[in-house]
C-alpha positions in Angstrom: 110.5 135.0 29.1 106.7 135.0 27.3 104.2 137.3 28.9 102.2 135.3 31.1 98.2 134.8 30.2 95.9 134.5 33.1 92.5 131.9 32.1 89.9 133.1 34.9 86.4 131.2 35.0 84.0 132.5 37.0 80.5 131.0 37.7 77.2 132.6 39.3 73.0 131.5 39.3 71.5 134.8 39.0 68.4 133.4 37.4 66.9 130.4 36.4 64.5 129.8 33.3 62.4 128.1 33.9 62.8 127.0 37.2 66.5 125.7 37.7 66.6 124.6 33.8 68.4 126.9 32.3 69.8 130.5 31.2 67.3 133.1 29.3 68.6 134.6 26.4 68.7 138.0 27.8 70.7 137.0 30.7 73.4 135.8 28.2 73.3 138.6 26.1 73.5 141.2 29.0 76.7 139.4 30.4 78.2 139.3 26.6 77.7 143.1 26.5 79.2 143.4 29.8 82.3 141.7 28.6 82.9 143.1 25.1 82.9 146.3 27.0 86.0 145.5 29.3 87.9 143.7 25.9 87.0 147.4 24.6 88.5 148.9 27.5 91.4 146.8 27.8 90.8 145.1 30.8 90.5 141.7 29.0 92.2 140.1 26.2 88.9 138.0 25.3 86.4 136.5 26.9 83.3 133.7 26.0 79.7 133.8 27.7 78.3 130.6 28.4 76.2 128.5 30.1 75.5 124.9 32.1 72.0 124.7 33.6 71.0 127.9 35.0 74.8 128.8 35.9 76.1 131.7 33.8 79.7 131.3 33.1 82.5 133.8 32.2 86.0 132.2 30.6 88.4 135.2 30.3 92.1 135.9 29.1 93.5 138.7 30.8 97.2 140.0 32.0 96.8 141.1 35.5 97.3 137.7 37.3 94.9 135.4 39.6 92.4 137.0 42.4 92.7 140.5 40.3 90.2 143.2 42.4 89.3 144.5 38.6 88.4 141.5 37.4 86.5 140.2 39.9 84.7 143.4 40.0 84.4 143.0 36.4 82.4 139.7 37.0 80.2 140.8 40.3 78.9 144.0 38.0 78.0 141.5 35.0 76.4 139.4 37.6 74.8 142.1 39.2 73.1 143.7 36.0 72.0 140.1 34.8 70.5 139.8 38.0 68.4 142.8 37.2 67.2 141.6 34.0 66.5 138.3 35.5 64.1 140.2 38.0 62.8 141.9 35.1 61.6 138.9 33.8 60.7 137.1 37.2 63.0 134.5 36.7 63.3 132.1 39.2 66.2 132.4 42.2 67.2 136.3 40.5 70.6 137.0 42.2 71.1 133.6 44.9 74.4 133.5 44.1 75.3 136.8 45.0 75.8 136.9 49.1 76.1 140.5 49.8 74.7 144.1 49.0 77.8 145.2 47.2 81.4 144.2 45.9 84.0 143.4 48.5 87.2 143.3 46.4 86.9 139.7 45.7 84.0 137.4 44.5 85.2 134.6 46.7 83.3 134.3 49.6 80.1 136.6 48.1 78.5 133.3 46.2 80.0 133.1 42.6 82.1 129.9 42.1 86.1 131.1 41.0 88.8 129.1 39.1 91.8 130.7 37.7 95.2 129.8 36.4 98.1 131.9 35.1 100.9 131.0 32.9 103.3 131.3 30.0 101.5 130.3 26.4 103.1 127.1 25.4 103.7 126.5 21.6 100.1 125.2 21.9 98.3 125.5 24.4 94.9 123.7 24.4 92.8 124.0 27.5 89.6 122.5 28.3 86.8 124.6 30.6 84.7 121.8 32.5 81.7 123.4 33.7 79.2 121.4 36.2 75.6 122.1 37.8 73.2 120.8 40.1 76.3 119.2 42.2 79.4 120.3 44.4 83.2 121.1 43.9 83.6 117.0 45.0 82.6 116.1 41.6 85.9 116.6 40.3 87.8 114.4 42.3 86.8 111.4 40.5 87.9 112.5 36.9 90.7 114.5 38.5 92.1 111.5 39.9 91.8 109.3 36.9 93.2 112.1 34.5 96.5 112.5 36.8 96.7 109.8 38.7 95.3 106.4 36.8 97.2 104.6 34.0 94.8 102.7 33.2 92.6 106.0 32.1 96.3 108.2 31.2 98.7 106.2 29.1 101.0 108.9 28.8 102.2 107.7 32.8 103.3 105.0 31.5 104.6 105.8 27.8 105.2 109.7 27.8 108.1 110.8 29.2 107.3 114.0 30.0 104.4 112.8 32.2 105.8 109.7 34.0 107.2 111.8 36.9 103.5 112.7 37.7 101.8 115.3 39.3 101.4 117.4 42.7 98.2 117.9 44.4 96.6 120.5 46.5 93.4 119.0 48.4 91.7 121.3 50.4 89.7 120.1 53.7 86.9 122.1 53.3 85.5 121.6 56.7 88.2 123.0 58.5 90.1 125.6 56.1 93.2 123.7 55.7 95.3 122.1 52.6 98.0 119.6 52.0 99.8 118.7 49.4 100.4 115.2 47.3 103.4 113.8 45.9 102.1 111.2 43.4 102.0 108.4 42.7 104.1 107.3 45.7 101.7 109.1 47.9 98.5 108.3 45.9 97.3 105.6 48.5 97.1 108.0 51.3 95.8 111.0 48.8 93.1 108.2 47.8 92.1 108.4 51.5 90.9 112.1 51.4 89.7 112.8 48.1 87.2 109.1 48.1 85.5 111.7 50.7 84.4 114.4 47.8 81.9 116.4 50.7 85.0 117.6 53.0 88.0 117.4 50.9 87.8 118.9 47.4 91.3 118.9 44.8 91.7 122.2 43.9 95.3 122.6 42.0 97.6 120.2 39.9 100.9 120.8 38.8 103.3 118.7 36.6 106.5 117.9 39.2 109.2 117.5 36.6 108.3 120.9 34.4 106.3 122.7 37.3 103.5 123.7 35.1 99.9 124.1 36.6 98.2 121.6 35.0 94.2 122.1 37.1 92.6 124.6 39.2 89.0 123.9 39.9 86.6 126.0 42.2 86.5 125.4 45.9 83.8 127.6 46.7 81.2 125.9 49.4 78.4 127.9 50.1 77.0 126.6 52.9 80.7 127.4 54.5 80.9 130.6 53.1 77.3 132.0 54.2 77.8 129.7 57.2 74.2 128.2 56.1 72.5 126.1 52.9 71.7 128.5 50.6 71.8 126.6 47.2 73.8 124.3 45.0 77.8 124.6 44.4 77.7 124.1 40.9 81.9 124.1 40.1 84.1 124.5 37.4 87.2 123.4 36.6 90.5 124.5 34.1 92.8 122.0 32.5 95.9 122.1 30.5 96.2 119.8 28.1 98.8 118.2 26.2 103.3 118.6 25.7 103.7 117.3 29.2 100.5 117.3 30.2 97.6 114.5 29.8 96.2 114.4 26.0 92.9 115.9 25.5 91.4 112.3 25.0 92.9 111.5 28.1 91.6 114.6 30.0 87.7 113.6 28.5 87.9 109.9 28.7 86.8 109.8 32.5 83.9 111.3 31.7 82.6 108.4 29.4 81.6 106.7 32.7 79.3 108.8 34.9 79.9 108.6 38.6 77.8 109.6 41.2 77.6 113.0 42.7 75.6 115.0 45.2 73.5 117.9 44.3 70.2 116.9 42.3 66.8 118.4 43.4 67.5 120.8 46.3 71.1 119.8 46.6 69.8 116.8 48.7 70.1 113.5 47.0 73.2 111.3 44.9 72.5 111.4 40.7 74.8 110.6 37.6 77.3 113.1 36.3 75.7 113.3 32.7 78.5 114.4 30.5 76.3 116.7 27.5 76.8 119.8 25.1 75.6 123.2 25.8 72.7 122.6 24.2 71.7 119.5 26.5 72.5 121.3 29.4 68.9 122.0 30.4 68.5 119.6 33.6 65.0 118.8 33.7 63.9 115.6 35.0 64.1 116.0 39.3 66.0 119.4 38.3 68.5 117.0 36.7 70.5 114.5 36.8 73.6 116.5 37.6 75.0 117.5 34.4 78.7 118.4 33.1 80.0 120.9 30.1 83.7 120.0 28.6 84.5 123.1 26.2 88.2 123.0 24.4 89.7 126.1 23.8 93.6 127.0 22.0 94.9 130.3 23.1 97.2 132.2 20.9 98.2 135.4 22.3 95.7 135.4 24.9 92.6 134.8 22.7 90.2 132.0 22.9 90.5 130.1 20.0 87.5 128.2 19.9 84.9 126.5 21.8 84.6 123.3 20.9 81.7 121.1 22.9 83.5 118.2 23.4 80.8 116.2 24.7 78.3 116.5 22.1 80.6 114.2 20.6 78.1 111.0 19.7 81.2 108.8 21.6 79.8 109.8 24.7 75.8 108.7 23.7 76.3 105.8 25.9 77.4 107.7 28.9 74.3 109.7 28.8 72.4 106.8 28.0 74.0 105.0 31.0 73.2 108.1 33.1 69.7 107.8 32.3 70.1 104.1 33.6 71.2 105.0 36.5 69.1 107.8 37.0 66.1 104.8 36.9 67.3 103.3 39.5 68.2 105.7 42.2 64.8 107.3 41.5 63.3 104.5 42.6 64.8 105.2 46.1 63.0 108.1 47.0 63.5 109.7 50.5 65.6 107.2 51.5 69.8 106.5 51.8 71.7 106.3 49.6 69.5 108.4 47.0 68.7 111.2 49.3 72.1 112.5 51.2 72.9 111.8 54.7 71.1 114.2 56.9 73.9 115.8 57.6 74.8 116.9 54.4 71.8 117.7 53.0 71.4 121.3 52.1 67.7 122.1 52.2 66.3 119.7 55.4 63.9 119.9 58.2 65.6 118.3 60.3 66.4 120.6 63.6 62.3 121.5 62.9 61.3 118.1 63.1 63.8 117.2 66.1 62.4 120.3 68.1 59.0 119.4 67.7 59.5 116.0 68.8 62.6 116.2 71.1 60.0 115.3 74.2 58.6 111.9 72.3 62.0 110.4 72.7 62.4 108.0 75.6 65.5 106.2 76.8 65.8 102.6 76.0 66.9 100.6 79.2 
């Protein structure tokens, strides 16, 4: 049996620049030091720095399996040290992801966003890194249904053999710690039920039910669950598998030509367009947005990352941004109010309880 590879992504805001835009260079640099040092040392097979917004993101290969103390340690030190250099340079936010004072044995549940996979390399094996910010771990559901679930976006459920058994999903209820598990397509009606709720119940895992393979693991991570208050945006990411059994890479990127909506935005507070953009558009900008997405395609061989390539600054997907943009017009327009602005429930920075206080005694009952 091949030596099984383990794909770990792992996601943190130590810094923005300016504002929530982006990255700085030397935030970048500091976390690529950080991990040529551990491929040095052995602890990982390879590893790319990247970014979306002002999310840094680490994709590592590495042999010691998924929720590894070592690795995660590996990521909370780069975080940690970019966070210094981003207080060095006054950048804006320096270190909100990080939730506690020092390293815990695992990065989930201290701030940093966490998707990993392990398997046995495949002949091929081309695997896509999705990489969102200025929205929540909900955004996936969408694309992740279509990808697995929709013929009409996957031939290959009709036509391919190896997919037309379909897929088994893990959704997780986020409000109340629980998960259950979806046989589909028969059960994709009541799956549909959950999942059209993206702000409580989140797909996190996919695997193929005739070969077993994982197929998806995206990043579950709530903050405002975790800290047990509001303390930011949820930013995910997300792992496919894509091809010889599995959806075709065209098949895995084709839901994005259509932006759907998504909360997160300015403050984390109102609905925007999922704009799907390269690494180099990923600078959200107008009302700290809109919500953007990163699609980078990797091949591993041996455990090396073979690649990127930005799929989305494909020119194919100009008239999803431009659509976005559209879209972006109109829900501007809205302002404070529904559905632009989240229920005030859900809204992560509000002033709500202050404003119900302060005028709890001006409330009369109405006979």
């Amino acid at each position: 049996m091949a030596e099984k590879i383990t794909l770990s992504v792992i996601k943190a805001d130590v810094g923005g620049f300016v504002g929530h835009s982006s990255v700085h260079p030397a935030l970048l640099a500091r976390a690529a030091s950080c991990m040529a040092q551990a491929k040095e040392n052995g602890l990982l097979v390879d590893a790319h720095v990247t970014h979306v917004g002002d999310d840094i993101n680490l994709v590592m290969t590495h042999r010691r399996g998924v929720d590894d103390d070592s690795i995660h340690k590996l990521s909370w030190d780069t975080f940690v040290s970019c966070t210094e250099e981003a207080r060095r340079l006054k950048l804006y936010g320096a270190g909100q992801d990080l939730l506690a004072d020092a390293f815990s044995g695992n990065v989930k549940g201290m701030g940093p966003g966490v998707a990993e996979m392990e398997f046995a390399e495949r002949t091929s094996e081309p695997v896509i890194v999705f990489m969102a910010d200025k929205t929540s771990p909900g955004a996936w559901n969408l694309p992740l249904y279509k990808i697995f679930a929709d013929p009409f976006n996957t031939a290959g459920l009709v036509i391919d053999p190896r997919v037309h058994a379909g897929f088994r999903f893990e959704v997780l209820d986020l409000r109340d710690h629980k998960r259950i598990i979806f046989n589909c397509p028969e059960e994709l009606y009541d799956m549909l039920v959950f999942i059209g709720a993206p702000g409580r119940y989140c797909i996190r895992t996919i695997w193929a039910r005739e070969s077993g393979m994982i197929a998806a693991a995206s990043s579950t991570q709530r903050l405002s669950h975790i800290a047990g208050k509001y303390v930011g945006k949820d930013d995910p990411v997300l792992i496919v598998r894509c091809q010889s059994g599995l959806p075709a890479v065209g098949e895995v990127l084709e839901p994005f030509s259509r932006p759907h909506l998504v909360a997160g935005w300015m403050r984390g507070s109102h609905h925007g367009p999922l704009m799907p953009c390269s690494v180099e558009g990923a600078t959200p900008s107008r009302f700290d947005g809109p919500p953007r997405v990163v699609g980078l395609g990797f091949q591993l061989a041996q455990g090396k990352l073979i690649g990127p390539q930005d799929f989305f600054a494909d020119v194919a997907f100009d008239r999803a941004r431009q659509l976005a943009n559209e879209v972006a017009d109109y829900l501007r327009s809205m302002g404070p109010f529904e559905p632009h602005r989240l229920p005030l429930e859900d809204m992560e920075y509000t002033t709500l309880p202050e404003v119900t206080k302060r005028l709890a005694g001006r409330f009369e009952d109405v006979k």
